[in-house]
C-alpha positions as CSV (number, residue, x, y, z in Angstrom):
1,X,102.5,68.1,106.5
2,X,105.9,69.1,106.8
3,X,107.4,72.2,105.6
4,X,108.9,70.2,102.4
5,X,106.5,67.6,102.2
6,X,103.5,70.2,101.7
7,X,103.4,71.0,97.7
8,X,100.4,73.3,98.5
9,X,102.7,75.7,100.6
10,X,103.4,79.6,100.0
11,X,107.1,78.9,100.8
12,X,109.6,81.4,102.4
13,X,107.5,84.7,103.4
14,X,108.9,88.4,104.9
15,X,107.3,90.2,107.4
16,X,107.4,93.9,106.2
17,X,106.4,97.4,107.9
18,X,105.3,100.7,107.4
19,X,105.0,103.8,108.7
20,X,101.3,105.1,109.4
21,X,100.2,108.9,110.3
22,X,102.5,111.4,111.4
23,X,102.2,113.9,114.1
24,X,100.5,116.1,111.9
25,X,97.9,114.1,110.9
26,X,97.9,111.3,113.7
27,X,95.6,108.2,114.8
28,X,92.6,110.0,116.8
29,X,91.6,106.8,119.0
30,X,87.9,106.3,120.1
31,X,88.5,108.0,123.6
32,X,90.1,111.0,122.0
33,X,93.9,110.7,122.6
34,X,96.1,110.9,119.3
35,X,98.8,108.3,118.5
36,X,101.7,108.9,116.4
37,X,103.7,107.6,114.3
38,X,102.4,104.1,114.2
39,X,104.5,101.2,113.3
40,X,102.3,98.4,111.4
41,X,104.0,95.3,110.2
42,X,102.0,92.9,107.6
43,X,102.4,89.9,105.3
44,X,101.2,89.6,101.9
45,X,100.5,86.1,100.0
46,X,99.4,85.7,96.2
47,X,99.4,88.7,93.7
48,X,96.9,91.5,93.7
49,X,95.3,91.2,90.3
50,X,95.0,94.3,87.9
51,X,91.4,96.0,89.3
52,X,92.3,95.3,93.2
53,X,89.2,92.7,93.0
54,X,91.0,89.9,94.9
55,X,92.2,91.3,97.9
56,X,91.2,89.2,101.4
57,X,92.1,90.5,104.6
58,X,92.9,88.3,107.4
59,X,92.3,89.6,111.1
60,X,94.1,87.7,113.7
61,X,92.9,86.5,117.2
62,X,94.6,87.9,120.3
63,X,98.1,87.0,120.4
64,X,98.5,86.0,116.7
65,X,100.5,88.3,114.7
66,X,100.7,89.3,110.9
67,X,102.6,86.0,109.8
68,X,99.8,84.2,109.1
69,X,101.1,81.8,106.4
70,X,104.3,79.9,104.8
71,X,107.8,80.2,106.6
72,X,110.2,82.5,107.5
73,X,113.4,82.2,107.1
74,X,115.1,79.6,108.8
75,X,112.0,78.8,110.9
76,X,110.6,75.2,111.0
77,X,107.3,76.4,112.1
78,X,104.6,77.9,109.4
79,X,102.0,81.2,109.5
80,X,99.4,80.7,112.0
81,X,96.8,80.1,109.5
82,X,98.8,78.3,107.1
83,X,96.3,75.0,107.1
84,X,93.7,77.5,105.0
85,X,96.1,80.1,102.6
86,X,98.0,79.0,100.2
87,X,97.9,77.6,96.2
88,X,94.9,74.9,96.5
89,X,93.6,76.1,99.8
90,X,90.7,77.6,101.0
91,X,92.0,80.8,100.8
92,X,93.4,79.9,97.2
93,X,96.4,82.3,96.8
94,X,96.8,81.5,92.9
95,X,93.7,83.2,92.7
96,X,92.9,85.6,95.9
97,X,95.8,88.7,97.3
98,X,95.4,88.0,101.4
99,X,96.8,90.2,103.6
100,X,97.7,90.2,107.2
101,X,98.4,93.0,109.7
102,X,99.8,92.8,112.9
103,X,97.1,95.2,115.0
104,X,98.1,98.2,117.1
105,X,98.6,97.2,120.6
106,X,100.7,94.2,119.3
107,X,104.3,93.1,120.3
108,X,105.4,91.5,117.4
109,X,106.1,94.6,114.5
110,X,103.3,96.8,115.3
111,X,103.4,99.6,117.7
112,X,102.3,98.4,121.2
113,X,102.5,99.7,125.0
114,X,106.3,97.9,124.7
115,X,107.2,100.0,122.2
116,X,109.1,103.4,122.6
117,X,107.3,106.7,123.3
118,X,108.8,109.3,121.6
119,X,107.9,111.7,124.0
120,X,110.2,110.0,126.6
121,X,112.5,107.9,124.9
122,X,110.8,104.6,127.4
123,X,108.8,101.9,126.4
124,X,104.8,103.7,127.2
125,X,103.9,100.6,129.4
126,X,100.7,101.9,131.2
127,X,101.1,105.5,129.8
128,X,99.9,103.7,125.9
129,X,96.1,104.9,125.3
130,X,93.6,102.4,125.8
131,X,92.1,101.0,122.8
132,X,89.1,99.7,121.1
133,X,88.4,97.7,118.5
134,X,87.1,100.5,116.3
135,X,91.2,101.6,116.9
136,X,91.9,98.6,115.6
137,X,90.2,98.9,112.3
138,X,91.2,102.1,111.7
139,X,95.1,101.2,111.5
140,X,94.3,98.2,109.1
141,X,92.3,100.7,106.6
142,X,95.1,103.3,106.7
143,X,97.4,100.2,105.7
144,X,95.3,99.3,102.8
145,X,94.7,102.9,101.5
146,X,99.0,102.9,101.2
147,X,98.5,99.0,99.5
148,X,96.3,101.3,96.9
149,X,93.1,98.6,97.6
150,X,90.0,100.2,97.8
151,X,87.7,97.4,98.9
152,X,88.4,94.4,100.0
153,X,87.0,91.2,97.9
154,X,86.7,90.0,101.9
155,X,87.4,90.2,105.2
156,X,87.8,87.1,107.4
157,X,88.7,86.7,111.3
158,X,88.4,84.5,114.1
159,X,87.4,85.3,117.5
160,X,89.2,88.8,118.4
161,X,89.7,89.2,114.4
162,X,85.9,88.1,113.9
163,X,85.0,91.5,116.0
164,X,87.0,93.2,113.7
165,X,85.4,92.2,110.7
166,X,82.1,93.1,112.6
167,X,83.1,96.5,113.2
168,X,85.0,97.5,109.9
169,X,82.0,96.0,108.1
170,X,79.2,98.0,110.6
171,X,81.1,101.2,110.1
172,X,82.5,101.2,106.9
173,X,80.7,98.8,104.6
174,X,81.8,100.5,101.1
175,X,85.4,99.1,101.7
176,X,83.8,95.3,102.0
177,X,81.6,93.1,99.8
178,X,82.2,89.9,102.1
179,X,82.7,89.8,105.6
180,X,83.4,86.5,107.4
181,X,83.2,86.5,110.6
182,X,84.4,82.9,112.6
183,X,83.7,81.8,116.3
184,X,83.2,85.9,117.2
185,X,81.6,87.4,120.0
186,X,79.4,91.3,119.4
187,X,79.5,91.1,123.2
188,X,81.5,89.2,125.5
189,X,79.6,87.4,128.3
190,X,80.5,88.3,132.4
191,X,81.9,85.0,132.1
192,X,84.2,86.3,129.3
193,X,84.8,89.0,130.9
194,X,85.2,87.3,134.0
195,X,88.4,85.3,132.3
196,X,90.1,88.0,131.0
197,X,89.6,90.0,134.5
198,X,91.4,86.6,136.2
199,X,94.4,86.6,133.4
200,X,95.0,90.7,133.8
201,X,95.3,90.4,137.3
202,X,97.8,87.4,137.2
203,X,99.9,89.6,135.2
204,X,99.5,92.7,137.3
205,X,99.7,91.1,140.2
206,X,103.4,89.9,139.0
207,X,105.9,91.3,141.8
208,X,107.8,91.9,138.3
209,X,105.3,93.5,136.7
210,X,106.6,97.0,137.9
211,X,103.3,99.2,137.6
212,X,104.0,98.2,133.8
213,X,107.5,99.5,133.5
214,X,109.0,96.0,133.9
215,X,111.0,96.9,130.4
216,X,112.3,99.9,132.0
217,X,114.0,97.9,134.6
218,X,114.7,94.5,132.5
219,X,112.6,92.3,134.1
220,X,109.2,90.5,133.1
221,X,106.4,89.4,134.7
222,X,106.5,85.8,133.5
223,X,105.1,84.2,135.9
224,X,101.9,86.1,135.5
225,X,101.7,86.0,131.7
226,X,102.4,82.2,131.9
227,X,99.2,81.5,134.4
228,X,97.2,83.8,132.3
229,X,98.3,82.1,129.1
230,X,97.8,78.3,130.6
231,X,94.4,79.3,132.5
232,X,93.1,81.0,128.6
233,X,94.3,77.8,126.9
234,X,91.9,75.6,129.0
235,X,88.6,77.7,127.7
236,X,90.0,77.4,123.8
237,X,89.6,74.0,123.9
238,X,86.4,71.2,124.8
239,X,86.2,68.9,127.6
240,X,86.1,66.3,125.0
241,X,89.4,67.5,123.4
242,X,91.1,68.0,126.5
243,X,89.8,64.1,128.0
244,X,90.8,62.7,124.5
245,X,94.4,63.8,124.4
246,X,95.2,63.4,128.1
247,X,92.5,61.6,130.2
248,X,94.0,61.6,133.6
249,X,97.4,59.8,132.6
250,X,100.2,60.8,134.9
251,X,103.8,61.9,133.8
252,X,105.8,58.3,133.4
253,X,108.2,59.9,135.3
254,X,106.1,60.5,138.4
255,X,106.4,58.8,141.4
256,X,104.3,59.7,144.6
257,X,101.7,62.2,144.5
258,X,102.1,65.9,145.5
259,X,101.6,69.2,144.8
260,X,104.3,69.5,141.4
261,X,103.2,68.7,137.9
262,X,102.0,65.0,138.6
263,X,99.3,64.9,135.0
264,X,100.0,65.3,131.8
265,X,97.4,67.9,131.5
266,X,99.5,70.0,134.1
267,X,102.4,69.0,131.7
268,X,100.9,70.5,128.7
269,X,99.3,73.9,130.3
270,X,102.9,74.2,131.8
271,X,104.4,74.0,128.3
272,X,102.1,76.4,126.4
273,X,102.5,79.0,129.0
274,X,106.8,78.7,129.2
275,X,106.4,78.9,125.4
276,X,103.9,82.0,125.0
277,X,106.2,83.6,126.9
278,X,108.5,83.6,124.2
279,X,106.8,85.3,121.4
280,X,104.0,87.4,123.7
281,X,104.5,90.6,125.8
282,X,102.1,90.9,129.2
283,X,101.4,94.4,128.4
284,X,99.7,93.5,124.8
285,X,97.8,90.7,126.6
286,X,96.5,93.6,129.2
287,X,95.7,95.9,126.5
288,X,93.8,93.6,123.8
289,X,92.1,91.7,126.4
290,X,90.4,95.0,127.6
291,X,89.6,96.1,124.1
292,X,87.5,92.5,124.0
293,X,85.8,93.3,126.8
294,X,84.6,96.6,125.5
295,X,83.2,95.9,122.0
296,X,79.7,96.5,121.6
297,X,78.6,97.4,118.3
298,X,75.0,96.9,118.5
299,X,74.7,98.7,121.6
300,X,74.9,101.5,119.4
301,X,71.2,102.9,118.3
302,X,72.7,103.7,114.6
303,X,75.1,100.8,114.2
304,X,72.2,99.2,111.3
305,X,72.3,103.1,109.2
306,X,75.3,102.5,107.3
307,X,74.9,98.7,106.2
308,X,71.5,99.6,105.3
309,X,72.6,102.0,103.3
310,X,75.5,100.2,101.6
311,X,74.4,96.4,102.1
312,X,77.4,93.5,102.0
313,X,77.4,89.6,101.8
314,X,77.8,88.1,105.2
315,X,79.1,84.6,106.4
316,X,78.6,84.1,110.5
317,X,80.4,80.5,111.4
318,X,80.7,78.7,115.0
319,X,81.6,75.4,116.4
320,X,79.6,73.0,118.1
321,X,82.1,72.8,120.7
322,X,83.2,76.0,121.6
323,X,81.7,77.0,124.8
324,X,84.4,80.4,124.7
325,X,82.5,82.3,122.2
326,X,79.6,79.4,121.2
327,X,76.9,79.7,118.7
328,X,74.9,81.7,120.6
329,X,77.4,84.2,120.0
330,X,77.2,83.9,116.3
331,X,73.4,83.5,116.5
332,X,72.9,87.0,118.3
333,X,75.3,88.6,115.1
334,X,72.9,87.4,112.7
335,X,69.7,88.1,114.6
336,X,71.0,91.7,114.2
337,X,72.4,91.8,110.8
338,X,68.6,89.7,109.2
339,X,67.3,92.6,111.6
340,X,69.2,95.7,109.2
341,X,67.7,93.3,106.5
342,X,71.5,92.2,105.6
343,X,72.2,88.8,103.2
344,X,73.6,86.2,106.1
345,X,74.7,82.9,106.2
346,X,74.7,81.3,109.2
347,X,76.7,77.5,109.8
348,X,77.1,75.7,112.8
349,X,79.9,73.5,112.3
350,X,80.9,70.2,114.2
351,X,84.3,69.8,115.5
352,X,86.0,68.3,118.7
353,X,88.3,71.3,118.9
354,X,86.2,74.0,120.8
355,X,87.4,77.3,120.2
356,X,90.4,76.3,118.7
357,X,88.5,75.0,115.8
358,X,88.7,77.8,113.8
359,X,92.7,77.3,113.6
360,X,92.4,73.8,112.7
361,X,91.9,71.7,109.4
362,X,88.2,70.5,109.9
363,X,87.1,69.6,106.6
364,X,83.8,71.3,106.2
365,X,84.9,74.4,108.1
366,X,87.3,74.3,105.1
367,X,84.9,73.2,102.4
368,X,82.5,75.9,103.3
369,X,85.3,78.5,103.3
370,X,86.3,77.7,100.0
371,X,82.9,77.4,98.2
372,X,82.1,80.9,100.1
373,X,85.3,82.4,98.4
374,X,85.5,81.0,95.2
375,X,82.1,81.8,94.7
376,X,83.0,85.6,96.1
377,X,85.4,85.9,93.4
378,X,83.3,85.0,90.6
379,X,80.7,87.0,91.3
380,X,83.2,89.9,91.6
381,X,83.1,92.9,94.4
């Protein structure tokens, strides 16, 4: 539905920021290295009732960012997830206060390898810290500690922002009574890997890339980020999806054959990569990718201690389709959580969409969503 047509809508939203940890009392990362000060910008949607009982966090996927629902100003396009928060919605914003961060390493508010070291007065490009996931986390619960939220009603992610909620929840399960955890990964397959690897080194290999100080000399690898971008859109969606909405049709405007854009599918992996590259930065995609590849959480031989010790609600959803991060993915989370003798709920869900699916208005993706909520809230955190 359109932005005026859609009476269940948020509306007009601002992306705000904050300042988190000073160099007194910086960000000490999982390798070591300190970060300082971090730059975190975030969206909130719905009102946080008096007791701070209501509050959902929303972790986002790899290159989404913290505007995950209504409009901004001006813009004809809506929040990322805005098919599942807002009044009426799954994610019922007359009755539930959802936030949305954009995580460290981003490009779009949040402090990232493009943005300035203060040590040199350049972007960091390669000099930026490598991160983890557990990084991740830790900037989202500093955020919520200056929001004055204590525990979250909920936590909720898809894919990269499903191994968020894995890890917050593992590590720190006093600050969550739900965690929902959508087509996630605990770890990423050598095929998985394998992609990412492919996509880093498309950007790398860039002859604008620069060693990663491509802002330095006001150039971008776009070429790279673009075949990354187009080659990681092909494994977020089926073979079904894919057949269905292009089969092999040709461009109407194509004459012989030859080595150009001669099928629509070539059309559309063309278009989604030109248009990533307006809104992503290769260096994030480097850096986020790698923290993916990383995450391990049940690798570690204490990661059950703490949820056994503080047991949460969990939800674990896939897609029938989704051969990126498919339910055996999901299955191997729960194996581990009925294993620290945690409450799961486990649904396999059918969809065309593949990966993708966890963006999209599938009705009992959204229908189990909302029963799991609503029924959160009553029962309180």
């Amino acid at each position: 539905m359109g932005k005026t047509a859609d009476v269940n809508n948020i509306g007009i939203v601002e992306t705000r920021t904050i300042d988190l940890f000073t160099n007194a009392n910086p960000l000490v990362l999982a390798k070591g290295e300190t970060l300082a000060p971090i730059t975190v910008a975030y969206e909130t949607y719905g009102q946080l009732n008096r007791d701070a009982s209501n509050a959902v966090m929303v972790l986002h996927a790899l290159t989404g960012d913290a505007h995950a629902a209504g409009f901004h100003e001006g813009a004809s396009r809506p929040g990322w997830w805005n098919n599942l928060i807002g009044p009426g919605k799954p994610l019922d914003t007359d009755r539930f206060f959802v936030i949305c961060a954009n995580l460290l390493g981003g490009c779009q508010g949040t402090t990232g390898p493009a943005s300035i070291n203060p040590q040199t007065g350049t972007a960091y490009g390669l000099d930026f810290p490598l991160l983890m996931v557990s990084d991740l986390v830790k900037v989202h619960r500093e955020l919520l500690k200056q929001l004055k939220i204590p525990r979250l009603l909920a936590a909720l992610g898809g894919s990269l922002g499903g191994m968020q909620v894995l890890e917050w929840a593992l590590s720190y399960p006093k600050e969550i009574a739900h965690a929902v955890i959508v087509a996630a990964s605990s770890r990423l397959t050598a095929q998985n890997i394998a992609f990412s690897a492919v996509a880093r080194r498309a950007i790398m290999s860039d002859e604008n890339f620069k060693r990663g100080q491509y802002l330095a000399e006001n150039v971008s690898p776009d070429i790279g980020l673009s075949i990354a971008r187009m080659m990681a859109h092909i494994t977020y969606l089926s073979e079904d999806a894919l057949s269905d909405k292009f089969g092999r049709e040709k461009r109407p405007d194509k004459g012989e054959p030859g080595f150009g854009i001669d099928f629509q599918v070539e059309s559309y992996l063309a278009h989604q990569g030109n248009i990533f590259l307006e809104r992503f930065d290769a260096l994030s995609y480097i850096y986020l990718s790698r923290a993916m590849d990383y995450f391990d959480p049940f690798s570690e031989p204490d990661y059950a201690d703490a949820i056994k010790a503080d047991p949460l609600n969990w939800l674990v959803l896939s897609f029938d389709t989704d051969w990126r991060f498919g339910t055996s993915h999901s299955r191997r989370i729960v194996r581990h959580l009925e294993h620290a003798r945690q409450a799961v709920t486990f649904r396999e869900l059918s969809s065309p969409w593949g990966h993708d699916s966890f963006l999209m208005e599938v009705a009992p993706y959204h229908q189990t969503l909302r029963t799991y909520f609503n029924s959160a809230l009553d029962r309180g955190v």
